[in-house]
C-alpha positions in Angstrom: -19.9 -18.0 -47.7 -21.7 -15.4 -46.1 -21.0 -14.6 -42.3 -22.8 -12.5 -39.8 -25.7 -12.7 -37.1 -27.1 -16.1 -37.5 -24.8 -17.2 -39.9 -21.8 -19.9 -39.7 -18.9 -18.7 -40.3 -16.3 -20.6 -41.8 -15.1 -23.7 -39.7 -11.5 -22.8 -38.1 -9.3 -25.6 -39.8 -8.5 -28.1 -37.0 -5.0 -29.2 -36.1 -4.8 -32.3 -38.6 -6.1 -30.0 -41.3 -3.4 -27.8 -40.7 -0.3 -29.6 -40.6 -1.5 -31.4 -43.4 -1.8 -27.3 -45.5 2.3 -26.8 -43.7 2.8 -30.8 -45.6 1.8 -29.1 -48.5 4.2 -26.3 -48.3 7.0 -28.5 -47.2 6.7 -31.3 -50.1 6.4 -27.6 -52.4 9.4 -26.7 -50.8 11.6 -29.3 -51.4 10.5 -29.5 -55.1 11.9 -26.3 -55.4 14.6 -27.5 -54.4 15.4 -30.2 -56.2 14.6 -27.6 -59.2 17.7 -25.0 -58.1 19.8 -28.0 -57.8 19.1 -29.6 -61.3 19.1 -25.5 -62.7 22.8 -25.6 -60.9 23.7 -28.8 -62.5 22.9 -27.7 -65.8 24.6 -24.8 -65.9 27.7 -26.6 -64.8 27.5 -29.9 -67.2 27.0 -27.2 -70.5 30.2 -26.6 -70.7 32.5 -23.4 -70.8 30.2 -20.0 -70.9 30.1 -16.6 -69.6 29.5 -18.5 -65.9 31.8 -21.2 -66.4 35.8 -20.6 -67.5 37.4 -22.8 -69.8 39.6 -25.9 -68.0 42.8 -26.9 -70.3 43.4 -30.6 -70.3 43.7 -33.6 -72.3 40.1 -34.9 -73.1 38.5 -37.3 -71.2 39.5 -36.3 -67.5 37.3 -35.2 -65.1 35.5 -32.7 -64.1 33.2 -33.7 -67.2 30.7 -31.3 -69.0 28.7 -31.7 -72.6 30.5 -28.8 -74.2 27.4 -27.0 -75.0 28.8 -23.8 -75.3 25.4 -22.3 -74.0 24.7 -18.4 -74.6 25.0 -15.7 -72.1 21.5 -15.4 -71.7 20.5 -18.7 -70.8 23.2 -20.0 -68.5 22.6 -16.1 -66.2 18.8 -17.1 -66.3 19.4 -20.8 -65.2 21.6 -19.2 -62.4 19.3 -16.4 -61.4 16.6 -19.1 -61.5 18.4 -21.6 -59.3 18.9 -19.0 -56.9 15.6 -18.0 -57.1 13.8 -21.6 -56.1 16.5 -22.5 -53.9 15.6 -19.3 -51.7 11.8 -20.1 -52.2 12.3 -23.6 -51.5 14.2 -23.0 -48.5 11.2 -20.4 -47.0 8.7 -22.7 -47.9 10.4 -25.7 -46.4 11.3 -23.8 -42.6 8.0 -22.5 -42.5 6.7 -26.2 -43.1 8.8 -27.3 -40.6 7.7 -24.2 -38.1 4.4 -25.7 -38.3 5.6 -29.5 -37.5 6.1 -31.1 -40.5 8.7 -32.9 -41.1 11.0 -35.7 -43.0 13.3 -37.7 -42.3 16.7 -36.0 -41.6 18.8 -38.8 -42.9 17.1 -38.5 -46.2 17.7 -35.0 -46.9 20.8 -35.8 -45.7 22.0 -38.2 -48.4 20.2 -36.2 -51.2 22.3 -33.0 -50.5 25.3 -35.7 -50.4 24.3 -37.0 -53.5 24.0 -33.2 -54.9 27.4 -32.2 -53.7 28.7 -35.0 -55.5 27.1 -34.7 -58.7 28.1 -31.2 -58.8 32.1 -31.8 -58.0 31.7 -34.2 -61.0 31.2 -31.1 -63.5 33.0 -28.2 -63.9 33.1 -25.8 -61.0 31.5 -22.1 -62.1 30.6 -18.8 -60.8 34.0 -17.8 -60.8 37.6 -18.3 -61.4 39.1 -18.6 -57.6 39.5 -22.3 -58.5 42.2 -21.4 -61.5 44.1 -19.0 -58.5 43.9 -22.3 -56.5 45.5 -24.0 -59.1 47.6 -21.8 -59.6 49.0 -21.3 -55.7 49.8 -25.2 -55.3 51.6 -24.9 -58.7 54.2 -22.2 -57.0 55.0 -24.5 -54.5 55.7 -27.6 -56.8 57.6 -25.6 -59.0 59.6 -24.0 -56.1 58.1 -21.0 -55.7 56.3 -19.0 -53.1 52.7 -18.5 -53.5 53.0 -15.4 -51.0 55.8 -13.3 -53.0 55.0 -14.9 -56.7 52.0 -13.8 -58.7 50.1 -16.0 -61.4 50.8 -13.6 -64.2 54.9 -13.7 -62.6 54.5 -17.9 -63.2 52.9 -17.4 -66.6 55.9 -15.3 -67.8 58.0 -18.3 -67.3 55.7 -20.5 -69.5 53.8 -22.8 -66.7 50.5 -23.8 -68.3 48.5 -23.6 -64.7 49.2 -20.4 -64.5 48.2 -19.0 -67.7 44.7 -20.4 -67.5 44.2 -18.2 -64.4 41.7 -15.4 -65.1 40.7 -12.4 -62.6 43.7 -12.5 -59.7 46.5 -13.2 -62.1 48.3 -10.3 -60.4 47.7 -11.3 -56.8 49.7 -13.9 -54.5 47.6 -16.4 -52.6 45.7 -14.5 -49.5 45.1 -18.4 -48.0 47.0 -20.3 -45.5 49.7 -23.0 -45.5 47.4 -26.0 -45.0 45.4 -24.6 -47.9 48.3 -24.0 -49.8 49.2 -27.7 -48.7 46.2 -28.4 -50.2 46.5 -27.2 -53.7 50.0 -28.2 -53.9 48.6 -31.8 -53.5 46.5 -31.2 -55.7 48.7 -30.2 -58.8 50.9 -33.3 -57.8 48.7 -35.1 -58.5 47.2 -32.9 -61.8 50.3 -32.2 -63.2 50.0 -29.6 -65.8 46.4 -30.5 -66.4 43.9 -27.4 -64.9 41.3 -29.7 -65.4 42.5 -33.0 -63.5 43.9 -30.3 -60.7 41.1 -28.6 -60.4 39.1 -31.7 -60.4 41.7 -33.3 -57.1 40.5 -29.7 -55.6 37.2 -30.6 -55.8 37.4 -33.7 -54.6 39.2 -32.2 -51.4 36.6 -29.2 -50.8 33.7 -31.9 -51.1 35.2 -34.4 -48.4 35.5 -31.3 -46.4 31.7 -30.2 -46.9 30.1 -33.6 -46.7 32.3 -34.2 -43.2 30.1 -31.0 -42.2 27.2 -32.6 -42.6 28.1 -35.4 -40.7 29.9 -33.5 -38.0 26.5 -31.7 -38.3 24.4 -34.5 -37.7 26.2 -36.6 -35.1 25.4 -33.6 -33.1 22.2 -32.5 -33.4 21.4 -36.6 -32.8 18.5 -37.3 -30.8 16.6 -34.1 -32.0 14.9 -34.7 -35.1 14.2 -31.1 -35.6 17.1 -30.1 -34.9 18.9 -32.8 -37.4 16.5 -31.7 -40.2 17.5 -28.4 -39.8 21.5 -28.9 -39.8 20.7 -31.3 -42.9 18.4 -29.0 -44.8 20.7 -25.7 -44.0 24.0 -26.7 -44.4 23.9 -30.3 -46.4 21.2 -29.5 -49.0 20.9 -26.1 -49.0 20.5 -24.9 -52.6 22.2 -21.3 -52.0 25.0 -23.0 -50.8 25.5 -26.2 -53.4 25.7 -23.1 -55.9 27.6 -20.7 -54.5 29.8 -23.1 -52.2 30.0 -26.3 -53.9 29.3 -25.7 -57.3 31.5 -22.8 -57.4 34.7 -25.0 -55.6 35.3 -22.7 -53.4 38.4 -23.0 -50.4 35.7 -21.8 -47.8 34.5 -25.6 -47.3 37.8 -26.8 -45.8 37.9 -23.8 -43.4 34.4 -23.6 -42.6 34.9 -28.0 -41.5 38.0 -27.1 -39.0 35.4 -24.4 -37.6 32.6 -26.4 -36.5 34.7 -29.4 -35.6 36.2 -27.5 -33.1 32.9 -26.4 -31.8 32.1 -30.0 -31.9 35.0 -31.1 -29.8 35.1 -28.2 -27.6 31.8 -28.9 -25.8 31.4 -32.7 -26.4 29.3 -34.9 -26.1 25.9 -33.4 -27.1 22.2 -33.5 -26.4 20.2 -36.8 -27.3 17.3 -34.6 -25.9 14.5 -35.5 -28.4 12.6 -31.7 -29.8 11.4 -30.9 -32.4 10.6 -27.6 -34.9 11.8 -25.4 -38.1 14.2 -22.8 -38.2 13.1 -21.3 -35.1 12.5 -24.7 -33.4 10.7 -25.4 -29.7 14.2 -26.5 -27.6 13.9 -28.2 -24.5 15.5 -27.2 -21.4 17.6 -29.9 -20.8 18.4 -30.2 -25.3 19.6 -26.3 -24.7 23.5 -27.5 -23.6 25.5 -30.4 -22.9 24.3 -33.1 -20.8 25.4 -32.7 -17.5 26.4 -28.8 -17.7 29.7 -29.2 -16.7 32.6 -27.0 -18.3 34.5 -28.2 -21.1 37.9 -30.7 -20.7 41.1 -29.8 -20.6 42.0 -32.2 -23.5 38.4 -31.3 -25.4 39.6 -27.2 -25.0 43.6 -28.3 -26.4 41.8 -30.0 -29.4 39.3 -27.2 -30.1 42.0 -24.9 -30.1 44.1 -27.0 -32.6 41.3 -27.2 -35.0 40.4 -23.6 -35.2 44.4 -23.4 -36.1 43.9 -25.5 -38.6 41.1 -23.8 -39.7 43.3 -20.4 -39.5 45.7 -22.2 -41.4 43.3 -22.2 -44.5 41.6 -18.8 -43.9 42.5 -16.4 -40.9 38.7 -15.8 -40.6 38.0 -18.7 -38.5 39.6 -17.6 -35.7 36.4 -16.0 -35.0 35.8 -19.1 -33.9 38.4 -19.4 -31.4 37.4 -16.3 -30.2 33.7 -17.2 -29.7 34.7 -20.4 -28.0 36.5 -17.7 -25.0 34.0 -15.8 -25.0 31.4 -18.3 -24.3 33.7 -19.8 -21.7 34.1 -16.5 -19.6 30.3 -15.7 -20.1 29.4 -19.2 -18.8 32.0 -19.8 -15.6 32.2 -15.8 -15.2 34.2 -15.6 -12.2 34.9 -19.0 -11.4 38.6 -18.5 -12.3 39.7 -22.3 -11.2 36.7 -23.4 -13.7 37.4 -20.9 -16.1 41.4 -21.0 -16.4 42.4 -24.8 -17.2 40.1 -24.8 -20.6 40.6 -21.1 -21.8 44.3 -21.7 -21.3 44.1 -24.8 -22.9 41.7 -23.7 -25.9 44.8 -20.5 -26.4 47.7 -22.6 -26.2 46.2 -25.6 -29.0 45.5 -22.5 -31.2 48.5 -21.0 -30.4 50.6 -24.0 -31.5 49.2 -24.4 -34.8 48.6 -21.1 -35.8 51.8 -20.1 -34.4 53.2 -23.2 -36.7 50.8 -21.5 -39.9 52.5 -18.2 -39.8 56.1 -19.8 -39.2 55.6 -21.5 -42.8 53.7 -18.5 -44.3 56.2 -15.6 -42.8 55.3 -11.9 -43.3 54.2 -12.1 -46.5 51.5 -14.1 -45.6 50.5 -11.6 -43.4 50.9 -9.0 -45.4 48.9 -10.4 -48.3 45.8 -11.1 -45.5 46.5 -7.1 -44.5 46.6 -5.9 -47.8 42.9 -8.2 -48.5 41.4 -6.5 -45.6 41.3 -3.4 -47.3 39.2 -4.5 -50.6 35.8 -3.1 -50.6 33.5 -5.1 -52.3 31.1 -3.5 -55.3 27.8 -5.6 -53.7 28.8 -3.6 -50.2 27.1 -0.9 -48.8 30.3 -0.1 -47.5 31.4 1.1 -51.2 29.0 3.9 -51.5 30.0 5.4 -48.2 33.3 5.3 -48.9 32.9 7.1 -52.2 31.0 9.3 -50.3 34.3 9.8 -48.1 36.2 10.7 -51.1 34.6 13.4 -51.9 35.9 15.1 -48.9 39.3 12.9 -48.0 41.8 12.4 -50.3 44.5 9.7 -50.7 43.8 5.8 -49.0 42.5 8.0 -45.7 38.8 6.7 -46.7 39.7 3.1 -46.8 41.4 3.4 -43.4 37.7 4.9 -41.9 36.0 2.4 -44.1 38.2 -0.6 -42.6 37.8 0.9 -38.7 34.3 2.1 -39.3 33.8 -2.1 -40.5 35.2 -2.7 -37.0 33.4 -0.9 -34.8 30.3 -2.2 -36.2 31.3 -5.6 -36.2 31.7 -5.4 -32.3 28.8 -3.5 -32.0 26.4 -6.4 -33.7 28.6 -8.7 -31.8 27.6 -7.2 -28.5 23.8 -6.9 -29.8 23.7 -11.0 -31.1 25.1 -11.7 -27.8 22.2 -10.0 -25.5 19.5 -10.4 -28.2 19.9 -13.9 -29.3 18.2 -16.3 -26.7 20.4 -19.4 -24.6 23.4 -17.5 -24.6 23.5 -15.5 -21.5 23.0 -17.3 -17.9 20.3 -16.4 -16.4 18.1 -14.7 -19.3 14.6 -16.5 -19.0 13.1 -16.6 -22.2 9.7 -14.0 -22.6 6.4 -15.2 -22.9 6.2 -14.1 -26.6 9.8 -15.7 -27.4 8.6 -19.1 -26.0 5.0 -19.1 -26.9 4.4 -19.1 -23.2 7.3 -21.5 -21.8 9.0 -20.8 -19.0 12.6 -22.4 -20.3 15.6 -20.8 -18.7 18.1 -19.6 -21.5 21.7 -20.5 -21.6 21.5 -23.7 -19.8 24.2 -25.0 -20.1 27.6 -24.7 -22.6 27.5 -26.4 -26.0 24.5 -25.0 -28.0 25.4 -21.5 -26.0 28.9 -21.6 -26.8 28.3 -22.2 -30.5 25.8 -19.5 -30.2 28.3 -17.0 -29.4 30.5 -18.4 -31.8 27.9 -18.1 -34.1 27.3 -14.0 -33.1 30.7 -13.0 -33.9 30.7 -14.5 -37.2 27.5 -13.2 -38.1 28.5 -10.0 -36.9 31.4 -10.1 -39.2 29.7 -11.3 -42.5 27.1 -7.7 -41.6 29.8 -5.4 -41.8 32.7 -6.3 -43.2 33.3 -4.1 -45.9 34.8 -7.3 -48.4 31.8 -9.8 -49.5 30.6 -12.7 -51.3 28.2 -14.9 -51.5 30.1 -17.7 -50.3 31.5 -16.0 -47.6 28.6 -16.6 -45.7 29.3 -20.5 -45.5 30.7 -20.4 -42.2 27.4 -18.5 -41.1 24.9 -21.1 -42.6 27.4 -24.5 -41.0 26.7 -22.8 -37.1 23.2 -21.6 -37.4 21.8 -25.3 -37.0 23.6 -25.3 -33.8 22.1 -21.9 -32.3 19.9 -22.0 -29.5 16.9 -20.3 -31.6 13.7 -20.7 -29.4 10.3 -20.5 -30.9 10.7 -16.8 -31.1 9.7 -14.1 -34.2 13.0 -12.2 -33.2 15.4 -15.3 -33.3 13.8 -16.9 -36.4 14.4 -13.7 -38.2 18.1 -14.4 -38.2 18.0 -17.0 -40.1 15.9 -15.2 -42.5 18.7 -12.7 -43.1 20.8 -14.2 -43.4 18.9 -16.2 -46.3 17.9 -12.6 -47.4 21.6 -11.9 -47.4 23.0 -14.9 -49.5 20.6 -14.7 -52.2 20.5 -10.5 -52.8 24.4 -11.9 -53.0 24.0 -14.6 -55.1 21.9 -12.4 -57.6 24.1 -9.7 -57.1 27.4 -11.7 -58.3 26.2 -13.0 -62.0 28.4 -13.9 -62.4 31.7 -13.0 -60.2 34.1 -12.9 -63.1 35.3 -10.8 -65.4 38.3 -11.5 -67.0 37.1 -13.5 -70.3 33.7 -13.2 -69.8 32.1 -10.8 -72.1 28.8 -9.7 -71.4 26.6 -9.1 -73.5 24.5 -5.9 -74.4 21.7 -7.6 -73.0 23.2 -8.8 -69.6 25.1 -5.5 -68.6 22.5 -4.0 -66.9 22.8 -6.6 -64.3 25.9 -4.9 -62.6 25.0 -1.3 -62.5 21.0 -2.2 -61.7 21.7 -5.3 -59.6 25.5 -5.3 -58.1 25.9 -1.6 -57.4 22.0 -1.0 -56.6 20.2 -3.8 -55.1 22.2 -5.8 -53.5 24.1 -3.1 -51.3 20.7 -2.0 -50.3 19.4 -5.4 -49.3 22.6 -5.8 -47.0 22.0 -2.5 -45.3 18.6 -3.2 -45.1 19.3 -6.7 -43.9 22.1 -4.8 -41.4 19.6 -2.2 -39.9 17.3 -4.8 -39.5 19.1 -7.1 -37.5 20.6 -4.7 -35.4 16.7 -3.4 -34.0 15.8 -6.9 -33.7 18.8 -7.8 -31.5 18.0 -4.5 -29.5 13.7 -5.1 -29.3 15.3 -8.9 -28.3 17.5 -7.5 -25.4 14.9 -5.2 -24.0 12.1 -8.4 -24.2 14.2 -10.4 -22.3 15.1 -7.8 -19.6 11.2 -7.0 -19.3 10.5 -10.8 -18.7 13.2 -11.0 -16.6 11.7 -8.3 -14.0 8.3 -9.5 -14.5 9.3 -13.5 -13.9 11.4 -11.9 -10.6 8.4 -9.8 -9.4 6.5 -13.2 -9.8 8.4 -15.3 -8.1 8.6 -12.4 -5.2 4.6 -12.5 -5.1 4.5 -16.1 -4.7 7.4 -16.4 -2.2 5.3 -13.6 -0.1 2.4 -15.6 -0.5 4.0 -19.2 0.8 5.1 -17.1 4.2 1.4 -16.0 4.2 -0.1 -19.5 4.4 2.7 -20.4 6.9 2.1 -17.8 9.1 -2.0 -18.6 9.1 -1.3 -22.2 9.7 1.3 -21.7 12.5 -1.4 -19.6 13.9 -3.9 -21.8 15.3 -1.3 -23.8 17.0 0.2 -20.8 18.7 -3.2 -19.6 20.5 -3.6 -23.7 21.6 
């Protein structure tokens, strides 16, 4: 169609028109996927391959799989291809909902229920951590301790749980005593069968992710958004039913204590009806808890409890506890009678139980997380400068800066989250551009702000600690729903990073095993080309990134600040003005 002087120009498509395009892109979207999900799914049912270790066991017990034996190539491509439409169905899908579209929540819901379920019903693969597992509640059966006794140590002796582990057969359990609690359950009830115990693991890491979901849901009620968006990031997100779920991975039980403590702490949410995508339109009064007042006494106690329990599966989830303060002190400031009765409350609950975790675990527990702290993952960018460090240090000198270096930029993209994201501060008013012309005052109030900051620090841990995996960034994905993202470029990107950042790990880590799991000539150039090159550069990319966003965020909000103050300054000036005219008349009768 030609356009010019005289001619019509293409018709600018009219609202109906477009959401019904954005309807397109979401239905697209979720066909995606349901296609990562059925690639995952196939992968697992095949049976034993270089993705999937073998699970010893009488025949017949669950988890069940076809016993394929599928080739190298085509259970990696199934993998890389699940990850692939699961990250494309997720764009596709936010972006829909960006635009208004939308389904109902309680459907996606139940599908990504349905998923998880399927997929604890096959054999978990990806990687071997379940055989560890295993292995760690088999110690403490057998009257050993999973802190001081190695797999390999166990295996000497003759236990058959033990000698089906794989890649950490020379390392103690790094986990807590309620995980260790866990899998000790667990092999009770599996006996010497891998395959039942691992299956009774399963089982236990599913209850904990589905009661996510729920938890999820039962808070974001009332905002149909909102509740998409929890269901469609944490329930069925495809990245996560791989990498989490499909993989059995501990993470699910710790990353549950986490947001139910986040739950508790700032009960009862908003029933404040909104709606949106990733970077959903929030209401003012949907943007904390109804009624703004500061959390309980009891509520804080209970919160602080949870993230112990939390602790006592995996020590990083006191980044929630420490979120949870720091949300309380930004939010009550220096209203020390406010501010004292829940922060002590919210230390002494977490106190108690982790206090109780460590009792159980004793040094060696914490010296088996100190020892962990120090791995450097080959997917980090951290690995390349710290073999750049050797070049001029000698000795475990560059792991020390490597570990403090990881520090000082964890606080720093803490700090940056904190100012850049929006709703976290009082008294930040949200920019023109980051509320598409709203005047919505952020941080009004505690519960979606206090999980914001909650959410900051973990985010800013997953971006630069030195040790990752792909399902490390669970915990990330379970509080993201719960952020008080605006309608904002700069806070939606988060959420694309994050995406960016599970899925360069997801590809990065096919698969992440490598004790009997030969790869073939055809595969191995997936670890020097993808592991050691791509992924570390996506992450600093991803890192660099999200620290100039957070800064561009902070300054926004400072300039709309001054200009909102200057406005109201102007107007004030002109109401005294009008006064003064209208008092004038009466003054001269």
């Amino acid at each position: 169609m030609r356009t010019g002087p005289g001619h019509a120009g293409p018709a600018a498509p009219t609202g109906r028109a477009w959401l019904a395009d954005r309807g397109a892109y979401g239905r697209a979207g979720l066909v995606a996927v349901a296609v990562s999900v059925s690639c995952t799914f196939a992968v697992a049912v095949a049976g034993v391959s270089v993705m999937e270790p073998a699970l010893p066991g009488r025949p017949g017990q669950p988890p069940w799989s076809l016993g394929l034996h599928p080739s190298p190539y085509l259970v990696v491509a199934l993998t890389a291809a699940g990850l692939a439409a699961g990250t494309l169905g997720l764009v596709l899908v936010l972006r829909a909902m960006r635009g208004g579209w939308s389904v109902p929540a309680r459907a996606v819901l139940i599908a990504g229920l349905l998923a998880a379920a399927a997929l604890t019903l096959v054999p978990p693969f990806g990687s071997s951590d379940h055989l560890s597992y295993a292995a760690y509640g088999r110690m403490l059966v057998t009257g050993h301790n999973p802190y001081t006794t190695t797999p390999a140590q166990l295996a000497a002796l003759g236990d058959p749980i033990a000698r089906a582990v794989q890649d950490w057969r020379g390392s103690p359990s790094v986990y807590g005593p309620l995980a260790t609690a866990i899998q000790a359950l667990a092999s009770l009830i599996g006996g010497t069968s891998v395959r039942l115990t691992v299956f009774v693991l399963g089982l236990a890491n599913l209850a904990a992710f589905g009661g996510t979901g729920l938890l999820l849901h039962r808070m974001t009620a009332g905002q149909p958004g909102r509740q998409l968006r929890a269901a469609l990031l944490w329930t069925a997100n495809p990245l996560l039913l791989q990498v989490l779920v499909a993989g059995a991975h501990v993470d699910s039980q710790a990353v549950a204590f986490g947001v139910a403590a986040v739950a508790v702490m700032f009960a009862p949410w908003g029933r404040r009806r909104s709606r949106g995508g990733l970077g959903e339109t929030v209401s003012p009064q949907a943007r904390g808890v109804p009624g703004g007042s500061p959390p309980r006494t009891n509520t804080s106690l209970a919160a602080g409890v949870l993230v112990g329990l939390g602790f006592a599966v995996k020590i990083t989830v006191a980044l929630v506890g420490v979120g949870l303060a720091i949300a309380l002190v930004i939010s009550l400031g220096r209203q020390w009678r406010r501010l004292a009765p829940p922060l002590a409350a919210l230390g002494a609950g977490f106190a108690v139980t982790a206090g109780a975790a460590v009792a159980i675990g004793g040094s060696a527990m914490l010296t088996q997380s100190s020892r962990a702290s120090d791995m450097v993952s080959i997917g980090s960018p951290w690995r390349v400068i710290r073999s750049l460090i050797h070049l001029v240090v000698a000795g475990t000198a560059a792991t020390d800066i490597v570990k403090y270096g990881a520090i000082v930029l964890a606080v720093l993209l803490a700090v940056l989250l904190i100012r850049g994201l929006p709703g976290i501060l009082p008294g930040q008013r949200a920019t023109a551009e980051d509320q598409g012309g709203a005047d919505v005052p952020a941080g009004a109030g505690f519960g979606y702000a206090g999980a914001g900051v909650a959410f900051a620090l973990v985010l800013a841990w997953l971006f630069a600690w030195p040790y990752v995996l792909p399902w490390y960034d669970a915990l990330g994905w379970a509080l993201l729903p719960l952020v008080p993202l605006v309608a904002a470029p700069v806070a939606e990107a988060v959420g694309w990073l994050l995406l960016a950042r599970t899925a360069a790990l997801g590809f990065g880590y096919l698969p992440a095993r490598t004790a009997d799991a030969p790869i073939p000539p055809g595969l191995r150039w997936l670890q020097p080309v993808i592991r050691h090159g791509v992924t570390p550069a996506v992450l600093a990319a991803a890192t660099v990134w999200l620290a100039l966003l957070m800064v561009r965020s902070a300054r926004l909000r400072r300039a709309g600040l001054r200009e909102l103050t200057a406005q109201a300054g102007r107007a004030g000036a002109g109401q005294a003005e009008t006064v003064t005219e209208a008092r004038a008349p009466e003054a001269r009768s």
